[in-house]
C-alpha positions as CSV (number, residue, x, y, z in Angstrom):
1,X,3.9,116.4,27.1
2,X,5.7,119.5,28.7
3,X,6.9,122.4,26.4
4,X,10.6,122.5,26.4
5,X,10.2,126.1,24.9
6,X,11.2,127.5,27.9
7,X,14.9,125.9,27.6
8,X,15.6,127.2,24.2
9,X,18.9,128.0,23.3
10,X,20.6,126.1,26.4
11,X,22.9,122.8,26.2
12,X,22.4,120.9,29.2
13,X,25.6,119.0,28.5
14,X,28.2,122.1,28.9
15,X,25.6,122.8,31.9
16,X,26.7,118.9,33.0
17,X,30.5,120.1,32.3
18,X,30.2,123.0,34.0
19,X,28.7,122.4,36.8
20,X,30.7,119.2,37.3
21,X,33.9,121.6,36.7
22,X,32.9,123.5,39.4
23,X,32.2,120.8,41.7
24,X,36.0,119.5,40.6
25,X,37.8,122.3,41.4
26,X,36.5,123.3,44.8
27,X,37.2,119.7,46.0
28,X,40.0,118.9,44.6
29,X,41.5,122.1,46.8
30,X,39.9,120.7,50.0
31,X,41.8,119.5,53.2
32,X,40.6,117.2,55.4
33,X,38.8,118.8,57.7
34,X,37.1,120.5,54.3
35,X,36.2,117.0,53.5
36,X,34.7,116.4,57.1
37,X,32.5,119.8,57.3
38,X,28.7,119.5,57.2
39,X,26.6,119.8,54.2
40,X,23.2,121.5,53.6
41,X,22.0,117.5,53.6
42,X,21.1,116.3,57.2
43,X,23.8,114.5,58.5
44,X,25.6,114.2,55.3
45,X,29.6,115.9,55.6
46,X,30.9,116.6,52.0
47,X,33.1,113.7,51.9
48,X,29.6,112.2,51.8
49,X,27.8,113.9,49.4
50,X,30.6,112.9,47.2
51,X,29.9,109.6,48.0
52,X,26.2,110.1,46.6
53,X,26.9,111.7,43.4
54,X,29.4,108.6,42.9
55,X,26.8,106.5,43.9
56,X,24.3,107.9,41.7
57,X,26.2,107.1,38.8
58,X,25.1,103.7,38.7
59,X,21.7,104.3,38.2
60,X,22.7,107.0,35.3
61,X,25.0,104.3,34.1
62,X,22.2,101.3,34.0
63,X,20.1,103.8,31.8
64,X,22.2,104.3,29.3
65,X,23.4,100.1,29.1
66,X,20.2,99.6,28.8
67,X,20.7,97.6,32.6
68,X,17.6,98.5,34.5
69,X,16.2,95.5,35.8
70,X,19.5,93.9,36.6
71,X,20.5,97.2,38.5
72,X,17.0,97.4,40.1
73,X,17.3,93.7,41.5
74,X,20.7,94.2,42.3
75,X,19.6,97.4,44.6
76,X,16.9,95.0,46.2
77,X,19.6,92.2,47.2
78,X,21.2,95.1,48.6
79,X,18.5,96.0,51.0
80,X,16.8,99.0,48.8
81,X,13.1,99.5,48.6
82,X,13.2,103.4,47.1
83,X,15.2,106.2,46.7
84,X,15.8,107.4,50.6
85,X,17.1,103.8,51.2
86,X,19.0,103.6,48.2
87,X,20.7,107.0,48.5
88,X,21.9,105.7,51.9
89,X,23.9,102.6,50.2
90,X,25.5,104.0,47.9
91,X,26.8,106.3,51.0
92,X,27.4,103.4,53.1
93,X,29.0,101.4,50.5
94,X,32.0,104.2,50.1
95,X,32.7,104.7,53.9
96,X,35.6,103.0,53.7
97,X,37.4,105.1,50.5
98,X,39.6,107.9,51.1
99,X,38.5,111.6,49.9
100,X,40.7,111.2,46.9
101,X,39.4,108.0,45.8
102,X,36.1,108.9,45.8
103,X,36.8,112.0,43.8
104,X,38.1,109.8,41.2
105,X,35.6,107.6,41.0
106,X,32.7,110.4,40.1
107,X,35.2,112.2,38.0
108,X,35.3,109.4,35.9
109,X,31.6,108.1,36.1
110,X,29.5,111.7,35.6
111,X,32.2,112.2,32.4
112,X,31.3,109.0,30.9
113,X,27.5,110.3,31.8
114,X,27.6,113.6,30.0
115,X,29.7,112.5,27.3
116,X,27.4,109.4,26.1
117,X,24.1,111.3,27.0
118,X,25.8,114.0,24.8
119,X,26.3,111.4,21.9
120,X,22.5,110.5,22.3
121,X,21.3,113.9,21.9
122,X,17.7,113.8,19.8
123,X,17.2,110.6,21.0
124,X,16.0,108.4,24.0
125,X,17.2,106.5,27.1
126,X,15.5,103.9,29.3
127,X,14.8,105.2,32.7
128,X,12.4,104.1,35.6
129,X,9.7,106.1,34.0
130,X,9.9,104.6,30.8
131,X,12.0,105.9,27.1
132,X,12.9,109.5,28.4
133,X,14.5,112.6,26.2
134,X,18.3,112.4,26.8
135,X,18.4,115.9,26.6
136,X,15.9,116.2,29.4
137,X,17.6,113.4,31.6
138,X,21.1,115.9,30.9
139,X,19.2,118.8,32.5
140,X,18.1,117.1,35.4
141,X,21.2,115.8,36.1
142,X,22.9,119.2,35.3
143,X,20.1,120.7,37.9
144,X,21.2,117.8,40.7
145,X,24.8,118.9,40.5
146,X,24.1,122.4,40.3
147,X,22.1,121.7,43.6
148,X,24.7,119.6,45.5
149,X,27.5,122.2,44.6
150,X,25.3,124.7,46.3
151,X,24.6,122.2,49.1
152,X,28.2,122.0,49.5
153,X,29.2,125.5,49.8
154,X,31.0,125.9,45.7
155,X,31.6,129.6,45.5
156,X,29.8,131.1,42.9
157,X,31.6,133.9,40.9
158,X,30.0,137.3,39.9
159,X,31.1,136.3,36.4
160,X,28.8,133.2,36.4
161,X,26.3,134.6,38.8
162,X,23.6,135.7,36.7
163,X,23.9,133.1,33.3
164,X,23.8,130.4,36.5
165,X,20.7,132.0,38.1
166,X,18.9,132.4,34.7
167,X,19.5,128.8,33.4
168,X,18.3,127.7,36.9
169,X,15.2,129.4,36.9
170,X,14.6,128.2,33.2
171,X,14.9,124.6,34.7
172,X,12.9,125.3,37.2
173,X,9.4,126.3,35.3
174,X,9.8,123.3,33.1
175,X,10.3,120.3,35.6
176,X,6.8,122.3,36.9
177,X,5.0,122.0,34.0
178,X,6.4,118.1,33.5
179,X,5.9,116.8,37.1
180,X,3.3,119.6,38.6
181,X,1.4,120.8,35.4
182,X,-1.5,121.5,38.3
183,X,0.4,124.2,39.4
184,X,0.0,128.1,37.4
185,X,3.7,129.1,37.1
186,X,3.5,132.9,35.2
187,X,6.6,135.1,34.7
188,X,6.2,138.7,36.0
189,X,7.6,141.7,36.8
190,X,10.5,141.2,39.4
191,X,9.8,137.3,39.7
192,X,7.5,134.3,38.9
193,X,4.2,133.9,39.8
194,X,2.8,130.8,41.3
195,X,-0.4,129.2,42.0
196,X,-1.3,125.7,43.6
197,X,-4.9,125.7,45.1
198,X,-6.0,129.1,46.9
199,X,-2.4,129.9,47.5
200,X,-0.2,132.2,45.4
201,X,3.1,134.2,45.7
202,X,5.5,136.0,43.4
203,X,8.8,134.6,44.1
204,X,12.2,135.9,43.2
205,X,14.8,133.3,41.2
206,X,16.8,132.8,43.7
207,X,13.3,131.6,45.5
208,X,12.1,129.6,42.7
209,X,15.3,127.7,42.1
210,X,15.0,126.8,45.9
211,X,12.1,125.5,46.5
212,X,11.8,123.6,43.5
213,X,15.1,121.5,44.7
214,X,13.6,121.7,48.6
215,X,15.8,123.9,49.5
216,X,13.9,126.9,50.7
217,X,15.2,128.4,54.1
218,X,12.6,126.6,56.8
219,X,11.9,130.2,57.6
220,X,11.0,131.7,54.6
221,X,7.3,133.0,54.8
222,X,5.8,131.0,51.7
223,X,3.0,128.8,52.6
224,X,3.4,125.1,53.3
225,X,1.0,124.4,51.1
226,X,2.9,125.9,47.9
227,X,6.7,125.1,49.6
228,X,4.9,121.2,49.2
229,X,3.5,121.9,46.1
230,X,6.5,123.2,44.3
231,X,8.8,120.8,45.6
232,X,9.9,118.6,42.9
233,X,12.8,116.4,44.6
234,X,13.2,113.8,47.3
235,X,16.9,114.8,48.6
């Protein structure tokens, strides 16, 4: 069992409303061709990646109803054998709805996400790796739309900079020690220390938040053997 120390005096559900805020905001002032413009995910535009976070929603949604194997055989019928293929659906299946549409449909689907996770705070959910913290689940989720929003281009504000950097970070050496407890995470001076085999590097925040989401800039220097290592996402 990881140690949640590390996340001390953080709510993962104003993280959730936050972050989602954020995410509001900046598309609800988009135009078309904002809409249309290319996100950090290959050959995903934002109108897309909207379509995603919508589409993730069911699976969040099936957790807490308690709907797993219905929602998991309903993915199959629908041509889904793991999470690449059923990323793609959920894309495919929102082609046809307009910007605004869509932004309505998440609006309303992460809310309903945060707000019953929220209610089930101290206790469990069922998720495809078994009962799972609900507070836990709520900073995942908080860390996937902190991670889209960036993949979009949200501005970040000096104001929320550093308190969004820090929280980040936080995240970042726990989901280590829960899904890669093999490798030596250490805080130091000016970074974080990391180990996985013969390799080791300090890395910045900034550095650590990136990687961990597999979004480190294809030409940063660190070696491919800790960029794999520390990589705790699919997309």
């Amino acid at each position: 069992m990881p140690d949640d120390a590390v996340l001390d005096g953080l709510d993962p559900y104003d993280l959730m409303d936050a972050e989602a805020g954020r995410l509001d905001a900046y598309l609800s002032g988009l135009d078309a061709g904002g809409w249309g413009r290319p996100s950090a995910c290959t050959d995903w535009t934002t109108q897309d990646m909207v379509a995603h976070l919508a589409g993730s929603e069911e699976y969040n949604h099936a957790c807490l109803d308690d709907a797993l194997p219905a929602f998991l055989e309903s993915l199959g019928k629908r041509g889904a054998t793991d999470m690449d293929s059923f990323n793609a659906i959920g894309v495919a299946e929102r082609a046809g709805r307009t910007s605004d549409e869509l932004l309505a449909e998440w609006r309303e689907t992460c809310g309903r996400t945060t707000r019953e996770l929220r209610a089930r705070d101290g206790g469990e959910i069922p998720t495809m790796v078994g009962p799972y913290p609900a507070r836990w689940q709520a900073f995942h989720l908080a860390s996937e739309l902190a991670t889209h929003a960036d993949d979009v281009g949200v501005p970040v504000t000096d104001a929320e900079a550093a308190g969004r950097a820090d929280w980040r970070r936080r995240f970042a050496v726990f989901v280590l020690s829960e899904m890669k407890p093999e490798v030596g995470v250490t805080p130091v001076e000016g970074g974080t220390k990391v180990r996985a085999g013969d390799d080791e590097a300090v890395l910045s925040d900034d550095e650590l938040i990136a990687v961990t989401n597999g979004r480190l800039a294809a030409d940063d220097p660190l070696p491919g053997g800790l960029r794999s290592a520390l990589n705790v996402v699919g997309s």
